[in-house]
C-alpha positions, 0 to 999 in steps of 0.5 A: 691651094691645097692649104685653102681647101683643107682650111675650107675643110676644117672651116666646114667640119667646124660649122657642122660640130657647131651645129650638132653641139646646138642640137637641143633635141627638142622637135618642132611638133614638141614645142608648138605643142608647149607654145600652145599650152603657154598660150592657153595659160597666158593670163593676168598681164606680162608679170603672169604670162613672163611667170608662166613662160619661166616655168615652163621653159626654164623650169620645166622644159629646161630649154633655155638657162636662166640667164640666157631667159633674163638676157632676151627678156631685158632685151625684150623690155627695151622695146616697143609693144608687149615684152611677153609675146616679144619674149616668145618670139625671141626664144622660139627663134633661138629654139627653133629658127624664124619658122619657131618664132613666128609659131611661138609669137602667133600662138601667143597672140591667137587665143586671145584674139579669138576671145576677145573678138567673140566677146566684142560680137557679143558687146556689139550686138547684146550690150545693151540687153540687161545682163550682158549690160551687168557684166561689163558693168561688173567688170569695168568698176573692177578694172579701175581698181586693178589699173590703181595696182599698176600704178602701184607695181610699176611706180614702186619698181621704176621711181627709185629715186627723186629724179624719177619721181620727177619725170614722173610729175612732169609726164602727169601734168603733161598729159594729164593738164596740156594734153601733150601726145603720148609719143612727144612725152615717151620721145622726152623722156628717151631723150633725157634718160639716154643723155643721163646714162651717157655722161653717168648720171647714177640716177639714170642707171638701171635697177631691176625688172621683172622678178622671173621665179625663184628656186634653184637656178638653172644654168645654161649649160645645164639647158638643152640649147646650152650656153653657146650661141646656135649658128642661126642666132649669129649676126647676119646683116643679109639675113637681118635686112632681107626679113626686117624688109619682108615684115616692113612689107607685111606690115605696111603694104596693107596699110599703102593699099587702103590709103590707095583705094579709100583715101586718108579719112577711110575708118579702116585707113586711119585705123591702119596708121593710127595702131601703126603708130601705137605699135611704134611708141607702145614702151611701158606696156598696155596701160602705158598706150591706154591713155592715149589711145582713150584719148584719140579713139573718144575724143578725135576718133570717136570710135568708143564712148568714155566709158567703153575702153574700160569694157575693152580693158575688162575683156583683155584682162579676162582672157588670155594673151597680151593685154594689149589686146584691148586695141582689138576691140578699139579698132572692132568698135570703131568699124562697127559704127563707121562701116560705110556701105558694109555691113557693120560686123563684117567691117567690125570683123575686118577692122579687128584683124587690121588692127591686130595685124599693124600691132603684132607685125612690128614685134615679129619686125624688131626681134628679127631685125635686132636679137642676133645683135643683142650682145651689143646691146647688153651693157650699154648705159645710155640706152639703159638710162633711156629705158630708165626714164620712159618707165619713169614717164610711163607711171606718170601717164598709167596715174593720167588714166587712173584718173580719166577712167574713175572719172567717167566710170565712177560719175555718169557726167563729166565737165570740161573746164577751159582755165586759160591755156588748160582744160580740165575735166571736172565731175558732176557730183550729182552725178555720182554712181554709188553702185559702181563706187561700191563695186571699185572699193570692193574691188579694190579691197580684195586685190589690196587687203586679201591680195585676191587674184586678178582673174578672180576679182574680176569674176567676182565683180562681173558676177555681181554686177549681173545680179545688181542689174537683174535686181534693179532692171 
Protein backbone atom coordinates (compact mmCIF):
# COMPACT_ATOMS: atom_id res chain seq x y z
CA UNK A 1 0.00 0.00 0.00
CA UNK A 2 2.53 2.41 0.88
CA UNK A 3 4.40 1.26 -2.60
CA UNK A 4 1.17 2.60 -4.57
CA UNK A 5 0.76 5.71 -2.85
CA UNK A 6 4.12 6.89 -3.04
CA UNK A 7 3.71 5.59 -6.90
CA UNK A 8 0.81 7.73 -6.81
CA UNK A 9 2.81 10.41 -5.33
CA UNK A 10 5.45 10.47 -7.83
CA UNK A 11 2.85 9.93 -10.56
CA UNK A 12 1.24 13.23 -9.44
CA UNK A 13 4.78 15.22 -8.81
CA UNK A 14 5.42 14.24 -12.44
CA UNK A 15 2.02 15.37 -14.24
CA UNK A 16 2.78 18.75 -12.23
CA UNK A 17 6.89 19.27 -13.40
CA UNK A 18 5.18 18.23 -16.74
CA UNK A 19 2.83 21.19 -16.45
CA UNK A 20 5.19 23.83 -15.12
CA UNK A 21 7.92 22.38 -18.12
CA UNK A 22 4.59 23.44 -20.72
CA UNK A 23 4.29 26.86 -19.19
CA UNK A 24 4.97 28.81 -22.21
CA UNK A 25 4.40 32.36 -20.24
CA UNK A 26 2.11 33.60 -22.56
CA UNK A 27 -1.32 34.89 -20.90
CA UNK A 28 -4.46 34.64 -22.46
CA UNK A 29 -5.31 38.40 -22.80
CA UNK A 30 -1.64 38.36 -25.00
CA UNK A 31 -2.50 36.29 -27.23
CA UNK A 32 -6.43 37.40 -28.23
CA UNK A 33 -4.85 40.24 -28.69
CA UNK A 34 -2.19 38.44 -31.58
CA UNK A 35 -5.23 36.54 -32.83
CA UNK A 36 -7.13 39.74 -33.34
CA UNK A 37 -4.15 41.33 -35.22
CA UNK A 38 -3.60 37.95 -37.24
CA UNK A 39 -7.22 38.49 -38.15
CA UNK A 40 -7.22 41.73 -39.00
CA UNK A 41 -4.42 41.10 -41.55
CA UNK A 42 -5.53 37.81 -42.91
CA UNK A 43 -5.58 38.59 -46.65
CA UNK A 44 -4.83 37.47 -49.93
CA UNK A 45 -6.29 33.62 -49.76
CA UNK A 46 -4.67 30.76 -47.35
CA UNK A 47 -0.77 31.30 -49.15
CA UNK A 48 -1.13 35.08 -47.31
CA UNK A 49 -3.21 34.40 -44.00
CA UNK A 50 -0.41 30.74 -43.27
CA UNK A 51 2.33 33.56 -44.27
CA UNK A 52 1.29 36.01 -42.10
CA UNK A 53 0.11 33.49 -39.00
CA UNK A 54 4.11 32.22 -39.57
CA UNK A 55 5.44 35.63 -38.96
CA UNK A 56 3.69 36.28 -36.27
CA UNK A 57 3.75 33.25 -34.08
CA UNK A 58 7.06 31.66 -35.18
CA UNK A 59 8.99 34.52 -36.17
CA UNK A 60 7.89 36.94 -34.21
CA UNK A 61 6.08 35.72 -31.15
CA UNK A 62 8.14 32.50 -31.35
CA UNK A 63 5.17 30.67 -29.64
CA UNK A 64 5.60 27.64 -31.37
CA UNK A 65 9.24 25.89 -33.53
CA UNK A 66 8.95 25.88 -37.00
CA UNK A 67 8.26 22.23 -37.08
CA UNK A 68 5.74 21.64 -34.71
CA UNK A 69 3.98 24.77 -37.27
CA UNK A 70 4.67 22.55 -40.54
CA UNK A 71 3.67 19.47 -38.37
CA UNK A 72 -0.30 21.00 -37.45
CA UNK A 73 -0.18 22.72 -40.83
CA UNK A 74 0.03 19.44 -42.79
CA UNK A 75 -2.41 18.23 -40.79
CA UNK A 76 -4.60 20.79 -41.27
CA UNK A 77 -4.20 20.26 -45.05
CA UNK A 78 -5.70 16.93 -45.02
CA UNK A 79 -8.74 18.11 -43.90
CA UNK A 80 -11.85 19.56 -45.16
CA UNK A 81 -12.62 23.40 -45.08
CA UNK A 82 -10.19 26.35 -45.12
CA UNK A 83 -6.56 24.84 -43.77
CA UNK A 84 -5.74 28.68 -42.40
CA UNK A 85 -8.51 29.31 -40.14
CA UNK A 86 -8.01 25.24 -39.17
CA UNK A 87 -4.45 26.04 -38.33
CA UNK A 88 -5.44 28.89 -35.88
CA UNK A 89 -7.61 26.42 -34.22
CA UNK A 90 -4.84 23.91 -33.88
CA UNK A 91 -2.31 26.42 -32.37
CA UNK A 92 -4.50 28.49 -30.09
CA UNK A 93 -5.41 24.80 -28.62
CA UNK A 94 -2.01 23.91 -28.17
CA UNK A 95 -1.40 27.48 -26.67
CA UNK A 96 -4.09 28.12 -24.70
CA UNK A 97 -6.52 24.72 -24.30
CA UNK A 98 -10.06 24.47 -26.48
CA UNK A 99 -11.01 28.07 -24.60
CA UNK A 100 -7.56 29.25 -26.99
CA UNK A 101 -9.04 27.58 -29.98
CA UNK A 102 -12.18 28.44 -30.31
CA UNK A 103 -10.84 32.24 -29.66
CA UNK A 104 -8.24 31.90 -32.39
CA UNK A 105 -10.71 30.17 -35.06
CA UNK A 106 -13.80 32.98 -34.09
CA UNK A 107 -11.67 35.75 -34.42
CA UNK A 108 -10.27 34.42 -37.42
CA UNK A 109 -13.35 34.27 -39.17
CA UNK A 110 -15.12 37.45 -37.39
CA UNK A 111 -13.45 40.23 -39.41
CA UNK A 112 -14.46 38.99 -42.24
CA UNK A 113 -18.13 38.08 -41.78
CA UNK A 114 -18.82 41.50 -40.71
CA UNK A 115 -17.10 42.83 -44.21
CA UNK A 116 -18.68 40.75 -46.32
CA UNK A 117 -22.17 40.96 -44.64
CA UNK A 118 -21.86 44.78 -44.92
CA UNK A 119 -21.04 44.48 -48.29
CA UNK A 120 -23.73 42.08 -49.06
CA UNK A 121 -26.26 44.77 -47.49
CA UNK A 122 -25.12 47.03 -49.73
CA UNK A 123 -25.21 44.63 -53.38
CA UNK A 124 -28.62 43.73 -51.68
CA UNK A 125 -29.96 47.25 -51.69
CA UNK A 126 -27.70 49.55 -54.16
CA UNK A 127 -26.35 46.95 -56.88
CA UNK A 128 -28.03 48.30 -59.37
CA UNK A 129 -27.42 51.89 -58.65
CA UNK A 130 -24.38 52.87 -61.28
CA UNK A 131 -21.50 53.23 -59.20
CA UNK A 132 -21.92 50.19 -56.78
CA UNK A 133 -22.78 48.63 -60.19
CA UNK A 134 -19.24 49.69 -61.46
CA UNK A 135 -17.55 48.31 -58.36
CA UNK A 136 -18.49 45.07 -58.68
CA UNK A 137 -18.22 45.30 -62.17
CA UNK A 138 -14.44 46.05 -61.72
CA UNK A 139 -14.03 43.55 -59.27
CA UNK A 140 -15.60 40.60 -61.25
CA UNK A 141 -13.28 41.14 -64.57
CA UNK A 142 -10.42 40.81 -61.99
CA UNK A 143 -11.52 38.05 -60.28
CA UNK A 144 -11.32 35.75 -63.26
CA UNK A 145 -7.89 36.61 -63.84
CA UNK A 146 -6.72 35.96 -59.92
CA UNK A 147 -8.98 32.51 -60.39
CA UNK A 148 -6.51 31.63 -63.76
CA UNK A 149 -3.36 32.11 -60.97
CA UNK A 150 -4.99 29.33 -58.92
CA UNK A 151 -5.14 27.38 -61.63
CA UNK A 152 -1.64 28.06 -62.21
CA UNK A 153 -0.18 28.02 -58.31
CA UNK A 154 -2.08 24.68 -57.32
CA UNK A 155 -1.44 22.95 -60.70
CA UNK A 156 2.20 23.78 -60.73
CA UNK A 157 2.46 22.55 -56.95
CA UNK A 158 0.06 19.40 -57.33
CA UNK A 159 0.55 17.91 -61.15
CA UNK A 160 4.15 16.53 -60.48
CA UNK A 161 3.99 13.91 -62.70
CA UNK A 162 1.82 12.41 -65.60
CA UNK A 163 -0.49 10.51 -63.09
CA UNK A 164 -1.58 13.49 -61.58
CA UNK A 165 -1.96 15.28 -64.88
CA UNK A 166 -4.51 12.63 -65.44
CA UNK A 167 -6.57 12.76 -62.63
CA UNK A 168 -6.52 15.94 -63.27
CA UNK A 169 -8.08 15.50 -66.88
CA UNK A 170 -10.60 13.25 -65.74
CA UNK A 171 -12.05 15.41 -62.80
CA UNK A 172 -12.08 18.58 -66.06
CA UNK A 173 -14.28 16.39 -68.10
CA UNK A 174 -16.21 14.87 -65.29
CA UNK A 175 -17.57 17.98 -64.26
CA UNK A 176 -16.75 20.18 -66.72
CA UNK A 177 -18.80 17.77 -69.92
CA UNK A 178 -21.36 15.16 -67.38
CA UNK A 179 -21.86 17.48 -64.64
CA UNK A 180 -20.88 14.63 -62.31
CA UNK A 181 -21.08 16.14 -58.34
CA UNK A 182 -18.20 17.56 -56.77
CA UNK A 183 -18.29 15.27 -53.77
CA UNK A 184 -18.42 11.78 -56.18
CA UNK A 185 -15.34 13.34 -57.94
CA UNK A 186 -13.23 14.25 -54.54
CA UNK A 187 -14.71 10.77 -53.11
CA UNK A 188 -12.93 9.30 -56.53
CA UNK A 189 -9.85 10.62 -56.40
CA UNK A 190 -9.62 9.80 -52.55
CA UNK A 191 -10.40 6.25 -53.24
CA UNK A 192 -7.55 5.82 -55.91
CA UNK A 193 -4.97 8.11 -54.20
CA UNK A 194 -5.10 5.98 -50.88
CA UNK A 195 -4.85 2.75 -52.81
CA UNK A 196 -1.87 4.24 -54.82
CA UNK A 197 -0.20 5.04 -51.39
CA UNK A 198 -1.15 1.97 -49.96
CA UNK A 199 0.53 -0.78 -52.34
CA UNK A 200 3.46 2.12 -52.96
CA UNK A 201 2.94 3.60 -55.87
CA UNK A 202 5.53 6.58 -56.07
CA UNK A 203 3.65 8.85 -57.98
CA UNK A 204 1.16 9.09 -55.27
CA UNK A 205 3.81 10.09 -52.69
CA UNK A 206 3.74 13.53 -51.40
CA UNK A 207 5.70 16.16 -52.31
CA UNK A 208 5.41 19.50 -50.75
CA UNK A 209 2.76 22.04 -49.57
CA UNK A 210 2.85 25.33 -48.51
CA UNK A 211 6.10 27.43 -48.46
CA UNK A 212 5.77 28.86 -45.02
CA UNK A 213 8.73 31.62 -44.77
CA UNK A 214 12.31 31.51 -45.21
CA UNK A 215 15.20 33.03 -42.91
CA UNK A 216 16.80 31.29 -39.94
CA UNK A 217 14.63 28.55 -38.63
CA UNK A 218 13.30 28.61 -35.23
CA UNK A 219 13.57 25.49 -33.39
CA UNK A 220 11.13 24.27 -31.22
CA UNK A 221 13.03 24.00 -28.06
CA UNK A 222 14.19 27.52 -28.89
CA UNK A 223 9.83 28.48 -28.69
CA UNK A 224 8.17 29.26 -25.73
CA UNK A 225 5.65 26.00 -25.71
CA UNK A 226 8.99 24.20 -26.60
CA UNK A 227 9.44 20.82 -28.03
CA UNK A 228 7.38 18.68 -25.76
CA UNK A 229 4.05 17.86 -26.08
CA UNK A 230 1.61 19.99 -23.23
CA UNK A 231 -0.45 17.47 -20.98
CA UNK A 232 -3.99 18.68 -22.64
CA UNK A 233 -2.76 17.91 -26.15
CA UNK A 234 -2.25 14.09 -25.20
CA UNK A 235 -4.59 11.77 -26.51
CA UNK A 236 -7.86 11.48 -24.41
CA UNK A 237 -10.58 9.36 -25.96
CA UNK A 238 -13.38 10.97 -23.41
CA UNK A 239 -12.23 14.11 -23.82
CA UNK A 240 -12.37 13.51 -27.77
CA UNK A 241 -15.68 12.01 -27.80
CA UNK A 242 -17.37 14.21 -25.40
CA UNK A 243 -16.47 17.75 -27.69
CA UNK A 244 -16.69 16.27 -31.06
CA UNK A 245 -20.48 15.09 -29.51
CA UNK A 246 -21.05 18.69 -28.05
CA UNK A 247 -19.95 20.31 -31.64
CA UNK A 248 -21.77 17.50 -33.83
CA UNK A 249 -24.66 19.17 -31.80
CA UNK A 250 -23.93 22.41 -32.25
CA UNK A 251 -23.43 21.93 -35.52
CA UNK A 252 -26.63 20.20 -36.66
CA UNK A 253 -29.46 20.43 -33.94
CA UNK A 254 -30.06 23.90 -36.03
CA UNK A 255 -30.25 22.40 -38.73
CA UNK A 256 -32.77 19.16 -37.20
CA UNK A 257 -35.05 22.34 -35.80
CA UNK A 258 -35.31 24.02 -39.05
CA UNK A 259 -36.38 20.65 -41.06
CA UNK A 260 -38.79 20.15 -37.87
CA UNK A 261 -40.38 23.30 -38.17
CA UNK A 262 -40.37 24.45 -42.30
CA UNK A 263 -39.91 21.00 -43.67
CA UNK A 264 -37.32 20.15 -46.46
CA UNK A 265 -38.09 22.74 -49.35
CA UNK A 266 -37.58 25.67 -46.42
CA UNK A 267 -34.60 28.19 -48.30
CA UNK A 268 -33.23 28.14 -44.67
CA UNK A 269 -33.56 24.41 -44.45
CA UNK A 270 -31.76 23.65 -47.51
CA UNK A 271 -29.38 26.21 -46.92
CA UNK A 272 -28.80 24.48 -43.70
CA UNK A 273 -27.88 20.92 -45.63
CA UNK A 274 -26.61 22.11 -48.58
CA UNK A 275 -23.51 24.32 -46.75
CA UNK A 276 -23.30 21.20 -44.42
CA UNK A 277 -22.49 19.06 -46.87
CA UNK A 278 -19.80 21.87 -48.58
CA UNK A 279 -18.44 21.87 -44.98
CA UNK A 280 -17.88 17.90 -45.45
CA UNK A 281 -16.10 17.83 -49.02
CA UNK A 282 -14.64 21.38 -49.29
CA UNK A 283 -10.59 19.54 -49.80
CA UNK A 284 -8.69 21.93 -52.05
CA UNK A 285 -9.98 25.19 -50.56
CA UNK A 286 -12.39 27.95 -51.71
CA UNK A 287 -12.21 27.58 -55.29
CA UNK A 288 -11.97 23.88 -55.29
CA UNK A 289 -16.15 24.13 -53.65
CA UNK A 290 -16.91 27.25 -56.04
CA UNK A 291 -17.60 25.17 -59.10
CA UNK A 292 -19.81 23.38 -57.53
CA UNK A 293 -21.43 25.54 -55.51
CA UNK A 294 -22.07 27.91 -58.54
CA UNK A 295 -23.43 25.09 -59.98
CA UNK A 296 -26.27 24.35 -57.30
CA UNK A 297 -26.83 27.89 -55.99
CA UNK A 298 -27.40 28.97 -60.23
CA UNK A 299 -28.93 26.41 -61.55
CA UNK A 300 -30.71 23.96 -58.68
CA UNK A 301 -31.03 26.55 -56.18
CA UNK A 302 -31.44 29.57 -58.15
CA UNK A 303 -30.38 31.49 -54.99
CA UNK A 304 -27.55 33.94 -57.61
CA UNK A 305 -27.43 34.82 -61.19
CA UNK A 306 -24.39 33.54 -63.06
CA UNK A 307 -22.63 36.08 -63.00
CA UNK A 308 -23.00 36.90 -59.02
CA UNK A 309 -20.74 34.57 -57.54
CA UNK A 310 -18.10 36.31 -59.16
CA UNK A 311 -19.15 39.37 -57.05
CA UNK A 312 -19.27 37.38 -54.01
CA UNK A 313 -15.67 35.78 -54.71
CA UNK A 314 -14.92 39.79 -55.40
CA UNK A 315 -15.96 40.47 -51.63
CA UNK A 316 -13.88 37.83 -50.14
CA UNK A 317 -10.85 38.16 -51.85
CA UNK A 318 -11.05 42.16 -50.69
CA UNK A 319 -11.54 41.26 -47.05
CA UNK A 320 -9.86 39.60 -44.72
CA UNK A 321 -10.45 36.23 -43.33
CA UNK A 322 -11.10 32.87 -45.23
CA UNK A 323 -12.00 32.95 -48.86
CA UNK A 324 -14.27 30.75 -48.29
CA UNK A 325 -16.29 33.33 -46.91
CA UNK A 326 -18.00 33.90 -50.23
CA UNK A 327 -20.48 30.91 -48.94
CA UNK A 328 -21.76 33.76 -46.93
CA UNK A 329 -22.98 35.87 -48.99
CA UNK A 330 -24.45 32.71 -51.28
CA UNK A 331 -26.62 31.90 -48.35
CA UNK A 332 -27.27 35.91 -47.60
CA UNK A 333 -28.47 36.29 -51.62
CA UNK A 334 -30.30 33.16 -51.67
CA UNK A 335 -32.55 34.23 -48.40
CA UNK A 336 -32.86 37.79 -49.59
CA UNK A 337 -34.82 36.48 -52.62
CA UNK A 338 -36.65 33.58 -51.13
CA UNK A 339 -37.63 35.20 -47.49
CA UNK A 340 -41.19 34.26 -47.39
CA UNK A 341 -43.42 36.03 -44.99
CA UNK A 342 -39.95 37.81 -43.69
CA UNK A 343 -38.53 40.66 -44.36
CA UNK A 344 -36.17 39.99 -47.12
CA UNK A 345 -32.84 41.55 -45.11
CA UNK A 346 -33.69 39.93 -41.84
CA UNK A 347 -34.02 36.73 -43.67
CA UNK A 348 -30.74 37.78 -45.53
CA UNK A 349 -29.27 38.49 -42.14
CA UNK A 350 -30.14 35.36 -40.74
CA UNK A 351 -29.40 32.98 -43.92
CA UNK A 352 -26.06 34.58 -43.53
CA UNK A 353 -25.33 33.60 -39.85
CA UNK A 354 -26.92 29.93 -40.89
CA UNK A 355 -24.45 29.49 -43.42
CA UNK A 356 -21.56 30.72 -41.65
CA UNK A 357 -22.27 28.64 -38.52
CA UNK A 358 -22.68 24.85 -40.50
CA UNK A 359 -19.27 26.14 -42.65
CA UNK A 360 -17.07 26.94 -39.59
CA UNK A 361 -18.86 24.45 -36.62
CA UNK A 362 -17.29 21.36 -38.37
CA UNK A 363 -13.71 22.99 -38.32
CA UNK A 364 -13.85 23.41 -34.63
CA UNK A 365 -15.38 19.50 -34.87
CA UNK A 366 -12.24 17.89 -36.69
CA UNK A 367 -9.36 19.73 -35.13
CA UNK A 368 -10.86 18.69 -31.70
CA UNK A 369 -11.71 15.49 -32.31
CA UNK A 370 -8.43 14.68 -34.52
CA UNK A 371 -5.23 16.78 -33.42
CA UNK A 372 -4.26 14.99 -30.20
CA UNK A 373 -4.11 11.97 -32.71
CA UNK A 374 -2.20 13.74 -35.08
CA UNK A 375 1.23 11.54 -34.35
CA UNK A 376 -0.78 8.54 -35.89
CA UNK A 377 -1.44 10.43 -38.62
CA UNK A 378 1.91 11.80 -39.59
CA UNK A 379 3.64 9.37 -41.84
CA UNK A 380 0.93 7.51 -43.02
CA UNK A 381 1.52 6.83 -47.07
CA UNK A 382 -2.07 5.70 -47.88
CA UNK A 383 -3.65 8.75 -46.39
CA UNK A 384 -0.93 11.07 -47.94
CA UNK A 385 -1.42 9.28 -51.22
CA UNK A 386 -5.54 10.26 -50.92
CA UNK A 387 -4.43 13.93 -50.12
CA UNK A 388 -2.11 13.67 -53.35
CA UNK A 389 -4.77 12.91 -55.66
CA UNK A 390 -7.66 15.15 -54.38
CA UNK A 391 -5.52 18.33 -54.89
CA UNK A 392 -4.64 16.72 -58.19
CA UNK A 393 -8.46 16.41 -58.80
CA UNK A 394 -9.30 19.72 -57.26
CA UNK A 395 -7.12 21.71 -60.58
CA UNK A 396 -9.19 19.91 -62.64
CA UNK A 397 -12.43 21.08 -61.32
CA UNK A 398 -10.62 25.08 -59.99
CA UNK A 399 -9.84 25.15 -64.48
CA UNK A 400 -14.04 23.79 -64.89
CA UNK A 401 -14.57 27.30 -62.91
CA UNK A 402 -12.17 29.26 -64.80
CA UNK A 403 -14.11 28.14 -67.60
CA UNK A 404 -17.73 28.96 -66.34
CA UNK A 405 -17.06 32.36 -64.68
CA UNK A 406 -15.19 33.60 -68.20
CA UNK A 407 -18.03 32.45 -69.89
CA UNK A 408 -20.55 34.26 -68.44
CA UNK A 409 -18.73 37.12 -67.13
CA UNK A 410 -16.77 37.90 -70.57
CA UNK A 411 -20.08 37.12 -72.94
CA UNK A 412 -23.53 38.58 -71.71
CA UNK A 413 -25.16 35.13 -73.22
CA UNK A 414 -24.51 31.81 -72.76
CA UNK A 415 -26.15 28.72 -74.70
CA UNK A 416 -26.86 25.37 -73.62
CA UNK A 417 -25.97 22.69 -76.09
CA UNK A 418 -27.47 19.02 -75.63
CA UNK A 419 -24.70 16.75 -77.69
CA UNK A 420 -26.24 13.21 -76.61
CA UNK A 421 -25.39 12.45 -73.36
CA UNK A 422 -23.32 16.01 -72.65
CA UNK A 423 -24.48 19.51 -72.41
CA UNK A 424 -22.16 22.03 -73.15
CA UNK A 425 -22.49 25.68 -72.49
CA UNK A 426 -21.48 27.84 -75.72
CA UNK A 427 -21.27 31.71 -75.90
CA UNK A 428 -22.87 34.04 -77.83
CA UNK A 429 -20.24 35.84 -79.83
CA UNK A 430 -22.11 38.68 -80.38
CA UNK A 431 -22.59 38.99 -77.19
CA UNK A 432 -19.19 39.65 -76.04
CA UNK A 433 -18.35 42.51 -73.63
CA UNK A 434 -15.27 44.42 -74.65
CA UNK A 435 -15.22 46.47 -71.41
CA UNK A 436 -15.19 43.46 -69.18
CA UNK A 437 -12.40 41.68 -71.51
CA UNK A 438 -10.30 44.88 -71.41
CA UNK A 439 -10.40 44.83 -67.54
CA UNK A 440 -9.75 40.67 -67.38
CA UNK A 441 -6.55 41.09 -69.79
CA UNK A 442 -5.42 44.33 -67.71
CA UNK A 443 -5.89 42.21 -64.75
CA UNK A 444 -4.44 39.64 -65.95
CA UNK A 445 -1.40 41.60 -66.90
CA UNK A 446 -0.76 42.96 -63.85
CA UNK A 447 -0.86 40.10 -61.62
CA UNK A 448 1.33 37.76 -64.57
CA UNK A 449 3.82 40.53 -65.89
CA UNK A 450 4.50 42.94 -63.17
CA UNK A 451 3.64 40.42 -60.45
CA UNK A 452 1.00 43.14 -58.78
CA UNK A 453 -0.63 41.93 -55.56
CA UNK A 454 -3.92 40.68 -55.45
CA UNK A 455 -5.45 43.38 -53.20
CA UNK A 456 -4.03 45.92 -55.48
CA UNK A 457 -5.27 44.35 -58.62
CA UNK A 458 -8.53 44.19 -57.41
CA UNK A 459 -8.68 47.83 -56.29
CA UNK A 460 -7.25 49.04 -59.38
CA UNK A 461 -9.95 47.11 -61.31
CA UNK A 462 -12.98 48.42 -58.92
CA UNK A 463 -11.82 51.50 -59.28
CA UNK A 464 -12.11 51.45 -62.85
CA UNK A 465 -14.92 49.91 -63.35
CA UNK A 466 -16.72 52.71 -61.26
CA UNK A 467 -15.28 55.57 -63.53
CA UNK A 468 -16.03 53.17 -66.67
CA UNK A 469 -19.90 53.13 -65.52
CA UNK A 470 -20.05 56.89 -64.75
CA UNK A 471 -18.40 57.59 -68.08
CA UNK A 472 -20.88 55.50 -70.19
CA UNK A 473 -24.19 55.50 -67.67
Amino acid sequence: MAELTDNGRADKTMERHADEEHHHGVSFSEAFKVWLRVAALSFGGPAGQIAVMHRIIVDEKRWIGEHRFLHALNYCMLLPGPEAQQLAVYIGWLMHRTLGGLVAGLLFVLPGFLSILCLSYIYAAYGSVGIVAGLFFGLKAAVLAVVVQAVIRIGSRALRNNVMLAIAAVAFVAIFFFHVPFPLIVLAAAIAGFLGGRFGIAAFKPGGGHKAGSGPMVSDAESALGEGIPPHARPNLGWSLSMSAALLALWLAPIAALYAAFGAHDVFTEIGLFFSKMAVVTFGGAYAALAYVAQEAVQRFGWLKPGEMLDGLGMAETTPGPLIMVLQFVGFMGAYRNSGSLDPMLAATLAAILTTWVTFVPCFLWIFLGAPFIEKLRGNVALAGAMSAITAAVVGVILNLVLWFGLHTLFAEVATVHLGGLRLDIPVLQSAVPATMALSAAAAIAIFRFKTSVIATLLACAIAGMLWTLATG
